[in-house]
C-alpha positions as CSV (number, residue, x, y, z in Angstrom):
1,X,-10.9,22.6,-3.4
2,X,-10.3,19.4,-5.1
3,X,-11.4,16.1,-3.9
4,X,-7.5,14.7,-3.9
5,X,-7.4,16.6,-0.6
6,X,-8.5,14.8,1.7
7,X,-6.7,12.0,0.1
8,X,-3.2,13.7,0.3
9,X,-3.4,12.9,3.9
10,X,-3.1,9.4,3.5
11,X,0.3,9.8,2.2
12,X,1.6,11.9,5.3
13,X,1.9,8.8,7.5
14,X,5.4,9.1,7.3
15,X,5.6,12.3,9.1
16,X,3.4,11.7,12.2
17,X,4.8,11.2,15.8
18,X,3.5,7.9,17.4
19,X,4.0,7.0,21.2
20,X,2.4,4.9,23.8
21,X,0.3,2.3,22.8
22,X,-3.4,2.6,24.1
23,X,-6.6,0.6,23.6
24,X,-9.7,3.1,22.5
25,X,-9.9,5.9,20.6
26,X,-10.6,7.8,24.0
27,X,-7.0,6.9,25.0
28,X,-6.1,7.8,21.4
29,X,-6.5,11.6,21.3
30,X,-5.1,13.5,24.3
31,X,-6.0,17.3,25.2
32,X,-2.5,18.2,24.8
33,X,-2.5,16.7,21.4
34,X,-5.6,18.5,19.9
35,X,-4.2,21.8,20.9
36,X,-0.8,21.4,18.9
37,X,-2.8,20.2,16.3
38,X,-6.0,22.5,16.2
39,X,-3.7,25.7,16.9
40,X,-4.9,27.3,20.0
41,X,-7.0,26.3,22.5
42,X,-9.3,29.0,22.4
43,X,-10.3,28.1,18.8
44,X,-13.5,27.3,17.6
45,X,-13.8,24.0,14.9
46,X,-16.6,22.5,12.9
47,X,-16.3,18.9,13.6
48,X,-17.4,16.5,10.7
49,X,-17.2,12.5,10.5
50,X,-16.8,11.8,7.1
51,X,-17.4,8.7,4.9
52,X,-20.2,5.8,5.7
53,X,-21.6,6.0,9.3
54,X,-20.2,3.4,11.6
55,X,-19.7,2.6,14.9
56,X,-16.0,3.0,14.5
57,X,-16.2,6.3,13.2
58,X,-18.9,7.5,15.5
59,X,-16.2,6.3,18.4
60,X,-13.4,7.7,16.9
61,X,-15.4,11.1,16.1
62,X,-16.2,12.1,19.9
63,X,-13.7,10.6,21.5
64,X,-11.6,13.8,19.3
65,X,-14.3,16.3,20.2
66,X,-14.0,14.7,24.1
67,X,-10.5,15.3,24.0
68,X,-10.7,19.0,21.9
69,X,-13.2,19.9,24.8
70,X,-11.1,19.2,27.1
71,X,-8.1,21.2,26.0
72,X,-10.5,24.2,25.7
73,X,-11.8,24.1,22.1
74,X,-15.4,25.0,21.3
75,X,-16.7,21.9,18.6
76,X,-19.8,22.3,17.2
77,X,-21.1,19.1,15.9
78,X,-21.8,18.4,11.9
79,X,-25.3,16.8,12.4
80,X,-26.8,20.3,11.1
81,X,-25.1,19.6,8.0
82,X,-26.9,16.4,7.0
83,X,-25.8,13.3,5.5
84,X,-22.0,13.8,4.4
85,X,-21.6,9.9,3.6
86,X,-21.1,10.7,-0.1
87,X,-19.2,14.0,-0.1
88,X,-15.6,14.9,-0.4
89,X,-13.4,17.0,1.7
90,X,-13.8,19.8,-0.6
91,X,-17.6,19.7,-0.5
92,X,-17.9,19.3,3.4
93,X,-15.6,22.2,3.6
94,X,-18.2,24.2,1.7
95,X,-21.2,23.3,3.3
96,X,-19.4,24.1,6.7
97,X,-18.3,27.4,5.7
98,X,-21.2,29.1,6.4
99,X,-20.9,28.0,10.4
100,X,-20.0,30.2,13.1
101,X,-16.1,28.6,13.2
102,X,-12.3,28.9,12.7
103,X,-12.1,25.7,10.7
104,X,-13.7,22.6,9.7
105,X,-12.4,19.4,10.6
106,X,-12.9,15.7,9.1
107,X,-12.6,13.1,10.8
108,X,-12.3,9.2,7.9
109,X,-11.8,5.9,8.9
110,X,-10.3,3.7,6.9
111,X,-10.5,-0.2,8.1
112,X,-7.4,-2.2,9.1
113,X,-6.8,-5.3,7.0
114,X,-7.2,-8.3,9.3
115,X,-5.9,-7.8,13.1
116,X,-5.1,-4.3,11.7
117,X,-6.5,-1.5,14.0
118,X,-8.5,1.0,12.1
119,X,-7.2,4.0,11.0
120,X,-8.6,7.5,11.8
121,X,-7.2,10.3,9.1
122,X,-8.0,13.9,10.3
123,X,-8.0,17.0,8.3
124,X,-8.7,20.6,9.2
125,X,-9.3,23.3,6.7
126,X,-9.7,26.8,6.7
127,X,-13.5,28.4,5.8
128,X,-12.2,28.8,2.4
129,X,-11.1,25.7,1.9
130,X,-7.2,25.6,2.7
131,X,-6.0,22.5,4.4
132,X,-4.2,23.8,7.6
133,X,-3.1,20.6,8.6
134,X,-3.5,16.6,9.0
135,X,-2.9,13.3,10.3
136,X,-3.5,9.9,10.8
137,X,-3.6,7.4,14.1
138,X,-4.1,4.1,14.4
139,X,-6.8,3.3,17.1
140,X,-4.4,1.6,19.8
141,X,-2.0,4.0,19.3
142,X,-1.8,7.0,21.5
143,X,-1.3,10.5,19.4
144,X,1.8,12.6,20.3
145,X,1.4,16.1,20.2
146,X,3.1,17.6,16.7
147,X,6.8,18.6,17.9
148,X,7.4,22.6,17.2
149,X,3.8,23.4,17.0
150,X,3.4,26.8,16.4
151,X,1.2,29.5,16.1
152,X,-1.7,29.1,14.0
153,X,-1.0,31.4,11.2
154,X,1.5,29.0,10.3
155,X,-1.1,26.6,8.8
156,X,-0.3,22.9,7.3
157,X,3.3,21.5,7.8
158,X,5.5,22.2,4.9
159,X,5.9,18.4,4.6
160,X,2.2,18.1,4.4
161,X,1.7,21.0,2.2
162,X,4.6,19.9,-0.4
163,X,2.4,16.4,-0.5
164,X,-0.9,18.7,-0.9
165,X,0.8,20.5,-3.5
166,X,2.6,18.1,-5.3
167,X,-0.9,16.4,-5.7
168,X,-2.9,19.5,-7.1
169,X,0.1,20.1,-10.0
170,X,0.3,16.4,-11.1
171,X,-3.3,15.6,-10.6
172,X,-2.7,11.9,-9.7
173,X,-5.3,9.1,-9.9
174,X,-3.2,7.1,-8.1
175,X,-5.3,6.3,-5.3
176,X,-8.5,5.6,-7.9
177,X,-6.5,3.2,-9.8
178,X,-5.9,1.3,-6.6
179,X,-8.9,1.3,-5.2
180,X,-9.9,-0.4,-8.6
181,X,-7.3,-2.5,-9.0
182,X,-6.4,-3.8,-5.2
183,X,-7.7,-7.8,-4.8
184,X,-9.7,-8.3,-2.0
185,X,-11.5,-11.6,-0.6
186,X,-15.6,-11.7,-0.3
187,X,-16.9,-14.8,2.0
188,X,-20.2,-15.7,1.9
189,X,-22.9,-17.9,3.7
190,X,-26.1,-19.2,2.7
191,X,-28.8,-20.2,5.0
192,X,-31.9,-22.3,3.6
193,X,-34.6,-22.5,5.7
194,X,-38.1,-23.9,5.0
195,X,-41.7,-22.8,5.6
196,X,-41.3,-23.5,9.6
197,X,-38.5,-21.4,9.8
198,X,-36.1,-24.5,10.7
199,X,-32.4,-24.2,9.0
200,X,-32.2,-27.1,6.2
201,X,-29.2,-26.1,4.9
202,X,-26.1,-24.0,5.1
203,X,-23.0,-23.2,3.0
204,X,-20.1,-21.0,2.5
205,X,-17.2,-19.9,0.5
206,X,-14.4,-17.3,-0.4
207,X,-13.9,-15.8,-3.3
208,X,-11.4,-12.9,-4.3
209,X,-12.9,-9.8,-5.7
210,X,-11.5,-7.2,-7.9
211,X,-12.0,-3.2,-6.7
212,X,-14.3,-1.2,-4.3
213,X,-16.6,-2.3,-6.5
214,X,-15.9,-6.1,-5.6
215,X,-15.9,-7.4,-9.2
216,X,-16.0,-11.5,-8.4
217,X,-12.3,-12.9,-10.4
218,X,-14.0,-16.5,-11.0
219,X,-11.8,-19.5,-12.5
220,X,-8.6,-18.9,-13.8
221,X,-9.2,-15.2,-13.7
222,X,-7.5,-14.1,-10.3
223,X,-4.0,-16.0,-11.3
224,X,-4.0,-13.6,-14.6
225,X,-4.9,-10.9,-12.7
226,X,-1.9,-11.6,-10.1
227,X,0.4,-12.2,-13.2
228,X,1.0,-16.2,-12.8
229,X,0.4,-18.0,-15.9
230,X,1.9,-21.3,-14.2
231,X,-1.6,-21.2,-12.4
232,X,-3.4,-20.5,-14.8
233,X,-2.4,-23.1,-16.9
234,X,-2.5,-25.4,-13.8
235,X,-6.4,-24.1,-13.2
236,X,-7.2,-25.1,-16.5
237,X,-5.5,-28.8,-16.7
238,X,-7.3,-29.6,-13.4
239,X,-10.7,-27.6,-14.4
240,X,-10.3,-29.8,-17.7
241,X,-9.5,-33.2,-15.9
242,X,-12.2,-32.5,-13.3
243,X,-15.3,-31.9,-16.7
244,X,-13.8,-35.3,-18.1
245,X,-14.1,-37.0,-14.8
246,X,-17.5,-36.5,-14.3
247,X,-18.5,-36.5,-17.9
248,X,-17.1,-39.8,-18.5
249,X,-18.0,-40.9,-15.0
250,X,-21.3,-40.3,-16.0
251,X,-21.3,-41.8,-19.5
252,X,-19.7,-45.1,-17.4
253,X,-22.4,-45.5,-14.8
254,X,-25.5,-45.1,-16.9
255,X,-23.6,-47.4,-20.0
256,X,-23.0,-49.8,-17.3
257,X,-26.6,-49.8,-16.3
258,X,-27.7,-50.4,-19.6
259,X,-25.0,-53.5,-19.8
260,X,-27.0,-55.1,-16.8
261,X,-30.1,-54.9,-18.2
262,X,-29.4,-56.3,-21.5
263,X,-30.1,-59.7,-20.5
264,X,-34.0,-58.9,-19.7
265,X,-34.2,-57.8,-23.5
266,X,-33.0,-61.0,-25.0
267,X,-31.3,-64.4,-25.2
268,X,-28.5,-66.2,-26.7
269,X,-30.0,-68.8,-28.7
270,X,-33.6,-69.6,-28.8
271,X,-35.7,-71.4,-25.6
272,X,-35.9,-75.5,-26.2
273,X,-39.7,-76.4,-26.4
274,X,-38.8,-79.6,-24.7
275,X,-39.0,-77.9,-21.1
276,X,-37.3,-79.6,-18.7
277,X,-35.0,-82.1,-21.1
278,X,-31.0,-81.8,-20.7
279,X,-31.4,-79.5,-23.9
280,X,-33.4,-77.1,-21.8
281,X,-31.1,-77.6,-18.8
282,X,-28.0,-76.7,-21.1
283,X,-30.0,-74.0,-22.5
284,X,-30.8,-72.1,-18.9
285,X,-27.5,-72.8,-17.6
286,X,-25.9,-70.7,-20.4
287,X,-28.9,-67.6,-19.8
288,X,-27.6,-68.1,-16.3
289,X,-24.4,-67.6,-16.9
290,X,-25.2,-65.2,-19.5
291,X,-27.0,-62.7,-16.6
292,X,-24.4,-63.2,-14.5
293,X,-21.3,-62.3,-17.1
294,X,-23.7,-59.0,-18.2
295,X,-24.3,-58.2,-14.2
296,X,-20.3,-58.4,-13.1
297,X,-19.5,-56.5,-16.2
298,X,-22.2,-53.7,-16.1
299,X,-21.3,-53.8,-12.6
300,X,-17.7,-52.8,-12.4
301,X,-18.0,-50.1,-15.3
302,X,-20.7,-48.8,-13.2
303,X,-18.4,-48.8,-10.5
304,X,-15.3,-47.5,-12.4
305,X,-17.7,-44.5,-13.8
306,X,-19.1,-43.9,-10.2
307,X,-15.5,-43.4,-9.4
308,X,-14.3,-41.3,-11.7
309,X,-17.5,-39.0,-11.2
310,X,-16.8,-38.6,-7.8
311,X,-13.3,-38.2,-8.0
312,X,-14.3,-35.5,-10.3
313,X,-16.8,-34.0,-7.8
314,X,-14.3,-33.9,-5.0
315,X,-11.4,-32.3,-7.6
316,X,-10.3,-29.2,-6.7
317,X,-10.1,-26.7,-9.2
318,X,-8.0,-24.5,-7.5
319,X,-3.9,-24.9,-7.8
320,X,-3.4,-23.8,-4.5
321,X,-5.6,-23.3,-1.0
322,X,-6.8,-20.1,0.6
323,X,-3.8,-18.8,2.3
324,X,-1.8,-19.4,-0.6
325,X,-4.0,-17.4,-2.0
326,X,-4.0,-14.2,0.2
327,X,-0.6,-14.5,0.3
328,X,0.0,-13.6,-3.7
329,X,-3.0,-11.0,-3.4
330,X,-1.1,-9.5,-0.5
331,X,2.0,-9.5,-3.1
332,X,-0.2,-8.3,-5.5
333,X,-1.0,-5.0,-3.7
334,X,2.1,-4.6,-2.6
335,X,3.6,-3.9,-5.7
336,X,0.5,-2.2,-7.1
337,X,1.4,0.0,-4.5
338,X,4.8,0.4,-5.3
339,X,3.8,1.1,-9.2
340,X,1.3,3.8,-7.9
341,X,3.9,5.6,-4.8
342,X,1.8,5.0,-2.4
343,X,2.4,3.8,1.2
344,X,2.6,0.5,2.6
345,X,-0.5,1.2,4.9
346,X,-3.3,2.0,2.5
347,X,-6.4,-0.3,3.7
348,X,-9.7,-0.4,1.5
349,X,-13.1,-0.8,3.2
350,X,-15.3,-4.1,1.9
351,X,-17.8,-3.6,3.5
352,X,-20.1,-6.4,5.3
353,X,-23.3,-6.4,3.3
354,X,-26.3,-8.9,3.9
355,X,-29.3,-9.5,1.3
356,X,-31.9,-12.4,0.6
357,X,-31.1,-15.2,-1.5
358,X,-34.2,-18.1,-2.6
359,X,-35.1,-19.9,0.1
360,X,-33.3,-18.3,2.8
361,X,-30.8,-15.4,3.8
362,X,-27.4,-14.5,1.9
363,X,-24.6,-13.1,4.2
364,X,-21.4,-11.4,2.4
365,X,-18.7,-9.8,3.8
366,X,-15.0,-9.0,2.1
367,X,-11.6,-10.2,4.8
């Protein structure tokens, strides 16, 4: 069975029954639920969470088999099966096979974006492979059971099956070409600590990333990526005014430091020998004023370049601030979504990673 399976689910959203709102995934799935959905409730299922274990999924995955139990189905568990985490619907289908039940059912979660509630998609196949049916809930949301459930033999809803079908014919990448094309946003903290263990420094920062695979868009890359070439051409005037700044800030300070110093390496006109006669008086007071001229002016280009260098530092590169931001990313996706036909609700999981970095600890984690 093809991998796009499981991923035709996704796109029945449209067709699922939502009621009360509730606030775990216990309260989520309801014993009358499972049994419109699982058939009958004498029915025996192979119950497998699929995708990266979490806590979320874990939750999600026995609050359905606390709630299947309780409307009379048998679940056996997919622990015998091993680790699933990198396997599609198709392949977890065909390990399970070989298990003493009616069907197999996955259980995904796919992360909400912000506030969002989590999603849980479930899918149940036959032992060779057929999808019989699916859905998706939103943790929060209490599932309904499926209006005109029916006997089992009647399998997947023709709404679900025409998307299943529809999929297998065209063989759309859709949902790959989003998932490596949707912009995302990676923050990160650094921690420094020294020998003692004490924290001597700390930092962070938000970048937008490219992809599951969180390809960093640095400079004026995310504004071409999101199709605004007034910001990109605004990125580049300020990252341009901000390299002069501090390049000719810095030529400033240390030519002005060389203007005061000039007067230790020489004089204007030649010492008197007659120390102490009005010639020698006239003489000093002209080094004098001499020093001081060379001071005030090394001294205000050293002030004019400190200026410009930190006006430089403090420049911000960016056109517009973080909301901003999120705001045209969010736009972004929506219409990358639009291109592709897919619903408004697809979420991507960045995952929160953590990993050293030099002197102390490098935390990560895509919002």
């Amino acid at each position: 069975m093809s991998a796009l399976l499981h991923r035709a689910t996704l796109l029945l959203a449209f067709a699922l029954p939502f009621t009360a709102q509730a606030e775990t995934w216990p309260e989520t799935f309801s014993p009358s639920a499972m049994t419109s959905y699982l058939g009958r409730a004498d029915t025996t299922v192979l119950l497998v969470a699929g995708g990266m274990p979490s806590e979320e999924l874990a939750s999600a995955t026995a609050a359905f088999a606390e709630a299947a139990r309780e409307a009379g189905v048998t679940v056996l568990t997919g622990e015998a099966l091993g680790s699933v985490a990198e396997l599609d619907d198709a392949a977890i289908a065909a390990k399970g096979a070989q298990f003493p039940a009616d069907s197999i059912v996955i259980v995904r979660i796919f992360p909400g974006a912000s506030s969002t509630p989590p999603t849980a998609m479930v899918t149940r196949y036959s032992k060779k492979g057929e999808p019989l049916d699916a859905f998706t809930v939103k943790r929060g949301v209490a599932l309904a059971a499926k209006e005109g459930a029916a006997a089992p033999s009647d399998g997947a809803p023709p709404a679900a099956m025409q998307a299943i079908s529809e999929i297998q014919q065209t063989g759309t990448s859709a949902l790959d070409e989003y998932e490596k094309n949707f912009i995302g946003f990676q923050g990160w903290t650094a921690i420094g600590v020294n020998q003692y263990g004490q924290v001597v420094s700390a930092s962070s920062g938000v970048i937008p990333v490219k992809g599951k695979f969180k390809e960093p868009l640095k400079g004026a890359t995310f504004y071409e990526e999101i199709g605004r070439a007034d910001l990109v051409s605004s990125y580049k005037t300020r990252r341009g005014a901000k390299i002069g700044l501090m390049a000719g800030g810095s030529v400033a300070m240390a030519g002005g430091l060389v203007v005061m110093l000039l007067p230790l390496f020489g004089s204007d006109g030649k010492e008197p020998e007659d120390w102490g006669s009005q010639e020698w008086e006239d003489w000093d007071a002209k080094q004098s004023k001499r020093k001081t001229n060379f001071l005030i002016a090394g001294g205000v280009i050293t002030a004019v370049g400190t200026a410009a260098l930190m006006t430089g530092l403090f420049l911000r590169m960016a056109p517009i601030d973080a909301a901003e931001a999120r705001r045209l990313a969010d736009e972004h996706n929506k219409k990358l979504r639009q291109k592709l036909g897919l619903p408004d609700n697809v979420t991507i999981d960045l995952s929160f990673s953590a990993g050293p970095g030099g002197g102390g600890a490098l935390l990560s984690g895509t919002f």
